[in-house]
N, C-alpha and C positions, 0 to 999 in steps of 0.2 A: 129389883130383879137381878139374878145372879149373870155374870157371864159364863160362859160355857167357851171350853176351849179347843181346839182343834189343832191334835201334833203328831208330827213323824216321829217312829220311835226307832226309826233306825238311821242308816247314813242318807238321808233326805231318799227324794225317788218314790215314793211309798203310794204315791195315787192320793193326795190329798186334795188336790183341785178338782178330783170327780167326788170325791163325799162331799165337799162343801158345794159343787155347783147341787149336790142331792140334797142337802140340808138345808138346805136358803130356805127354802117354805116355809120353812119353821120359823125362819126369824127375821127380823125386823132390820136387823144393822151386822155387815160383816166386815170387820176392822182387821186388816193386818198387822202385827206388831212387830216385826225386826227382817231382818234382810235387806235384800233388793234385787236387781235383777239378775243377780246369778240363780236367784231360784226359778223356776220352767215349770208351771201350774195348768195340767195339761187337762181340759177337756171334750168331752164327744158327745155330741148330740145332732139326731138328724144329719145322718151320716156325714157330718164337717167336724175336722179336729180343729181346734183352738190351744193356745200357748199362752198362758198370761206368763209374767212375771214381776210386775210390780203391782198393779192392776187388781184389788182381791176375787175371787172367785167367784162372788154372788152376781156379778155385773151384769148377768145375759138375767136377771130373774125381774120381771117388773114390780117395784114393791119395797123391794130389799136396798138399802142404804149402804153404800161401800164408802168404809173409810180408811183410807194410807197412814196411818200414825206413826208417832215423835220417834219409834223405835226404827223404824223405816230409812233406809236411801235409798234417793233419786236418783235417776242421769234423764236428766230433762228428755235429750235427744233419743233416747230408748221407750221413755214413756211420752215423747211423743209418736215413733212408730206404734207403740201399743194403740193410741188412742187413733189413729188412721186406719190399723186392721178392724177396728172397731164402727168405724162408721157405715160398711155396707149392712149393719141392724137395725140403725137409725133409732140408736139410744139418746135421752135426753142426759150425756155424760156431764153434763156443768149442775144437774139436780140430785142425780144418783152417786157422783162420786166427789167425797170431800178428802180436803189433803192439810193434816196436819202441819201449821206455822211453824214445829219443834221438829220435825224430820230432817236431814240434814241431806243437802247436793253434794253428790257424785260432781266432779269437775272432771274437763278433759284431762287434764293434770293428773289428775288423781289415777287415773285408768293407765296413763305411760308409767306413775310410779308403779304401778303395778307391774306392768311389766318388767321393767329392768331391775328391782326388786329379786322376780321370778327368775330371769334370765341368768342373772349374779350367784346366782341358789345351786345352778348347773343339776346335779345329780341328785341333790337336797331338795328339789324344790319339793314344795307340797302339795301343787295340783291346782294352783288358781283357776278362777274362769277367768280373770284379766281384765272384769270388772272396774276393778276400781274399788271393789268394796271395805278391803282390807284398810288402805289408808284413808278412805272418807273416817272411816271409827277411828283411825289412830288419828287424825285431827279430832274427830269428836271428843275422846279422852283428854286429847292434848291442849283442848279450849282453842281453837286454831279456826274451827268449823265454819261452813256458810249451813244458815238454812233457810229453810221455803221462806218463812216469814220476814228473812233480809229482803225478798224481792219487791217488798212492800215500801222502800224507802228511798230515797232516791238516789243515796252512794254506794248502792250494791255492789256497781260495777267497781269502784275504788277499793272493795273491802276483795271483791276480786281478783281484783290485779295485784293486790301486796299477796293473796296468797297464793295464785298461778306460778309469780316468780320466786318466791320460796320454794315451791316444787318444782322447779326448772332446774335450780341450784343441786336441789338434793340430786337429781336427776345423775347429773354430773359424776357426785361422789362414788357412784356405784360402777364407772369406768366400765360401762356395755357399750356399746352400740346398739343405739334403739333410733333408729330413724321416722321420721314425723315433721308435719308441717302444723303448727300449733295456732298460725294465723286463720288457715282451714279447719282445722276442727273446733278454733274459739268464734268462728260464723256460724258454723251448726248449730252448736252451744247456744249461740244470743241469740238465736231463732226460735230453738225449741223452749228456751224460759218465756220466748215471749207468749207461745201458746201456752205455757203451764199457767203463766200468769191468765189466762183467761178462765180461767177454774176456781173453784171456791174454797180459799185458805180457812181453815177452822180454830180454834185455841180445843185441840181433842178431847184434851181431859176433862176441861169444864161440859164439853157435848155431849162425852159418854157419861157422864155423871147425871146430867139430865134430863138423861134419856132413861138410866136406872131410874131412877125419880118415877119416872114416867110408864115406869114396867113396858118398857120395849124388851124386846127379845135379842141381845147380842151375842155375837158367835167370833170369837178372835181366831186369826185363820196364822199360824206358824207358817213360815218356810225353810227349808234344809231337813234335819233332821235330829231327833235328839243327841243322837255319837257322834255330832259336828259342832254341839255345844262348846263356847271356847272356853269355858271352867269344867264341864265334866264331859267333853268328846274325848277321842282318839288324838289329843294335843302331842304335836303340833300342825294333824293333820285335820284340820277344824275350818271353821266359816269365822266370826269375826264379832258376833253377837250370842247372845245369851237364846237357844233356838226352844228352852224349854219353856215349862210353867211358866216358872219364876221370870221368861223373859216377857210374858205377855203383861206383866203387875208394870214394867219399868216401860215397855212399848207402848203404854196406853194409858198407862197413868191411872190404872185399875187396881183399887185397895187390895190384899191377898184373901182378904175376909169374904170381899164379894165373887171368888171366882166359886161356878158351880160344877159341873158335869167338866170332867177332862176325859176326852174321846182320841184316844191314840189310835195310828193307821200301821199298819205293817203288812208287809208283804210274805205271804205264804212262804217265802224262798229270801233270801237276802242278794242285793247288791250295793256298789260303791262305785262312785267314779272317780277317777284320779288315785293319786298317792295314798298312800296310807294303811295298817294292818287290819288284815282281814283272817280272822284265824279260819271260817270256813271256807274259804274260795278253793273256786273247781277249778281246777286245769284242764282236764277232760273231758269225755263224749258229753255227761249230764250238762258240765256247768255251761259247754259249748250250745245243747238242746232249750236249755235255760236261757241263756240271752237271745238265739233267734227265735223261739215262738212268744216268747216274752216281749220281743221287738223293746230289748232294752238301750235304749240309745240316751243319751241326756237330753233332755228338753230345752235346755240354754244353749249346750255346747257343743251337740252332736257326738260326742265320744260315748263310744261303746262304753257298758257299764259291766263290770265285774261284776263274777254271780258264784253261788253257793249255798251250801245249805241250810234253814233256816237254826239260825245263833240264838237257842233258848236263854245262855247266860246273861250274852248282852239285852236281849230285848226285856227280860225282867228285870234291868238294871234299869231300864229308859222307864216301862212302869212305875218301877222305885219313886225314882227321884221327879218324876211328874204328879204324881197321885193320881194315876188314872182310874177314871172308875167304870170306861166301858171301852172295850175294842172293834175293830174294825180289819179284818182281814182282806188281805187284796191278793189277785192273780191266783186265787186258787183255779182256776183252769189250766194255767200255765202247769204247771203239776202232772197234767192228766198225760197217760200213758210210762208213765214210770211206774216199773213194776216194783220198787225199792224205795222207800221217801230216808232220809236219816234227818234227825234232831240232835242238833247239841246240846247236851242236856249236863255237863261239868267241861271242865278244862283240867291236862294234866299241867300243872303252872308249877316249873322245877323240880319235878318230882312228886309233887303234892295234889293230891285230888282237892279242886274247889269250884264252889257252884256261883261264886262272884265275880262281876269282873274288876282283877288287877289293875294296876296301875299303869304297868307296860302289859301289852299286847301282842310284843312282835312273836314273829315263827319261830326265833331261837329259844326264846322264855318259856312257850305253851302248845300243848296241841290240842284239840279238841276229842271230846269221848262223843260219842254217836248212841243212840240211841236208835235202832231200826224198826220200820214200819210198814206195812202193808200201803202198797199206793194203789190206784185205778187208772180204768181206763175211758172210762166218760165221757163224754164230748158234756161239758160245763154250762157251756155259752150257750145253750139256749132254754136252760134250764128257769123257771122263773117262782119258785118255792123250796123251802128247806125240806120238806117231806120224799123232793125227786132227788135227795143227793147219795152218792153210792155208800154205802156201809164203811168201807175204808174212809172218805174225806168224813164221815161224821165221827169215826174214832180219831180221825188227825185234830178235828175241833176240840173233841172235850177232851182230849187229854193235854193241849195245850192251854185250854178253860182251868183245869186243875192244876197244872205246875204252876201258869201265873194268877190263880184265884180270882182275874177279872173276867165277867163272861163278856165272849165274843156277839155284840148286840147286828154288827153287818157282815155276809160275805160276798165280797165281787165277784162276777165270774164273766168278768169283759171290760172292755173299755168305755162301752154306751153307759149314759148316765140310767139306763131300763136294765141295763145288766147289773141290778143291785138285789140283793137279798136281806130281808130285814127277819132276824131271828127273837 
C-alpha cells in the first residue's frame, strides 16, 4: 500500500493540522517525518482549540496509529508539556503513539546555541523560533547527535555530558551575553526523558514497511512549509530539514516508489513569519484586514504573521517540486468582503517577465504582476456544500485549478474540523 502525503506549500502556517485531524478516518497510521517543535499544528473541534507540535495530528482519532519518526526532533521537556495537555481526553498515549529510535534530542544546550547564534546575527538574523532546532541537525549532519534510541542504554547520560560541554564551549565563541542556569534546565531535561522513556521506542522503517505489507493505510503529515525547505526554500531564510516530498522518503525511511497521493494545503491568501522575502506582502488597509480576521498569529511563537496576496509563482513552484496531485485550499472565508482579490500571476525579475521562481527573491531584484479579480461578500463559515458558494469564489477556484493543473479536491471555510468542504 502506497503512502500518501501531507504538505505546506507555502511558508509553513497553511492549516495542515486541521486536514490531517479531517483525514485520519481514512487512515490507519499518521507518521510525522521532519521538524520539531517549532511547527504549531493547530486544531478545532467541539468548540476547544488544541496546538500540537511534535505530537502528529491524528492523536484525538481512536484507531489511528501516530508515529514521530527518524526525520523528527525532540525536546523531551516540550513533548512532555504536549503529553500533559493531552491527558484531560484520556487517550491510551503509550498504544497510539510510537517514537522513532532514529529521531534525534533537542538538548537544553542546543536551544541556548540557538540563541546566541541568533543574537550574534543582530540585524541578519533569520527569524528562529529558538528552538533549538537548527543546531540538533547541525549535530545530526555533523555525527555529534544523541537520539531517542540512546536512552535505551545505560551511558546515555556520559554520551550527554561530552556533548552539553562541547555546547557550552561553542556557546562562548559567539561573545553574546546569554544568561542561563544550565544545572536548572538539565533537571527539567532528566525529568522529562524519564517520561519519554515510558513510551514505546520503535526501529520506524522496518514498522512502516510492515505495515505497507500489511496494506494499512498511511498518511506522512509535514511540518513548516515547502519555501522553508533548506535546499529549495527562501535560503537563508529556511527551517533546517528537507520540509518537502523528498523529505518524507529520508524521515520515514519510505522507498520514493511507494509514495502515493501528494496533497498540498495553501492558503487562499499568503503569509510568513519572521525574516525573510516576501514579494507579495501588504503593508496596508488589505494586508492589515488579512491578519485580523485571519487571526493570523503563530502557533509556536505567538508572532504576528505577515500577509499578502496570494503568490501564483511560488505556489506552483512548491507543486513543481512536490508532485502534487491534489489540493487543498484554506481560509477562503478570510477573503470574504473584499471587493478586489489580486493574483500573482509572473514577476517583473530585472526587467524581464518570468512565471518561475528565481533564485533570489528580495524587493530590490522583482516585483510582482497582479492579476485582478472579482471578490465577494459572503459570510463562508457557515456554508457546508460547494453548490452554496458565490460565483466570484468559484471563478477564484478554477482559474487557480487551471494555472496550476492540480484540481483543488478541499475548500476550508473556518477553523472547525465541520468547516470543511470536499469538492
Amino acid at each position: 500500500m502506497a503512502v500518501d502525503l501531507l504538505l505546506g506549500l507555502q511558508w509553513g502556517d497553511e492549516g495542515k493540522g486541521k486536514i490531517v485531524d479531517v483525514l485520519t478516518q481514512d487512515y490507519d497510521i499518521i507518521a510525522r517525518f521532519q521538524g520539531g517543535p517549532n511547527a504549531g499544528h493547530t486544531l478545532e473541534f467541539d468548540g476547544i482549540k488544541h496546538v500540537l507540535h511534535t505530537i502528529p495530528s491524528g492523536i484525538f482519532h481512536k484507531g489511528a496509529m501516530n508515529i514521530v519518526g527518524n526525520g523528527v526532533v525532540i525536546d523531551p521537556v516540550i513533548f512532555q508539556k504536549e503529553l500533559d495537555n493531552l491527558k484531560q481526553f484520556n487517550l491510551d498515549i503509550k498504544s497510539i503513539l510510537l517514537i522513532s529510535r532514529k529521531a534525534h534530542l533537542i538538548l537544553p544546550t542546543h536551544r541556548l546555541l540557538d540563541a546566541a547564534s541568533e543574537t550574534a546575527k543582530g540585524k541578519a538574523k533569520i527569524g528562529s523560533t529558538l528552538k533549538g532546532i537548527g543546531p540538533t541537525y547541525m549535530d545530526k549532519t555533523g555525527r555529534n547527535g544523541m537520539r531517542v534510541g540512546d536512552l535505551e542504554f545505560s551511558d546515555w547520560k556520559e554520551k550527554y555530558r561530552i556533548l552539553a560541554d562541547k555546547h557550552e564551549a561553542m556557546i562562548g565563541f559567539y561573545n553574546v551575553d546569554i544568561q542561563y542556569d544550565l544545572p536548572e534546565l538539565e533537571a527539567e531535561f532528566f525529568k522529562a526523558v524519564e517520561a519519554l522513556k515510558e513510551l514505546t521506542f520503535i526501529d520506524s522503517e522496518e514498522y512502516l514497511f510492515k505495515a505497507q505489507k500489511e496494506g494499512k493505510k498511511i498518511l506522512a503529515e509535514g511540518a513548516q512549509g515547502s519555501l522553508l525547505d533548506i535546499d529549495f526554500g527562501t535560503y537563508p531564510f529556511v527551517t533546517s530539514s528537507n520540509t518537502t516530498a523528498a523529505g518524507a522518503c529520508t524521515g520515514l525511511g519510505v522507498a520514493p516508489n511507494q509514495i502515493g497521493d501528494v496533497k498540498g494545503i495553501f492558503k487562499a491568501y499568503t503569509t510568513r513569519v519572521g525574516s525573510g522575502p516576501f514579494p507579495t506582502e501588504l503593508f496596508d488597509a488589505d494586508g492589515e484586514t488579512m491578519g485580523r480576521v485571519g487571526n493570523e498569529f503563530g502557533a509556536t511563537t505567538g508572532r504576528a504573521r505577515r500577509c499578502g496576496w496570494l503568490d501564483l509563482v511560488a505556489l506552483k513552484y512548491a507543486v513543481q517540486i512536490n508532485g502534487v496531485t491534489e489540493l487543498m485550499m484554506m481560509k477562503g472565508d478570510v477573503l470574504s468582503g473584499f471587493k478586489k482579490l489580486k493574483v500573482c500571476t509572473s514577476y517583473n525579475y530585472k526587467g524581464e517577465t518570468i512565471t518561475h521562481l528565481p533564485y533570489n527573491i528580495e524587493a530590490e531584484n522583482l516585483t510582482p504582476i497582479y492579476k485582478e479579480m472579482e471578490g465577494w461578500n459572503e459570510d463562508l463559515t457557515k456554508m457546508t456544500s460547494e453548490d452554496q458558494f458565490p460565483k466570484a469564489l468559484n471563478e477564484y477556484i478554477l482559474f487557480l485549478e487551471k494555472e496550476l493543473e492540480v484540481p483543488i479536491k478541499i475548500v476550508s471555510v473556518g477553523p472547525d474540523r465541520t468547516q470543511t468542504i470536499h469538492r
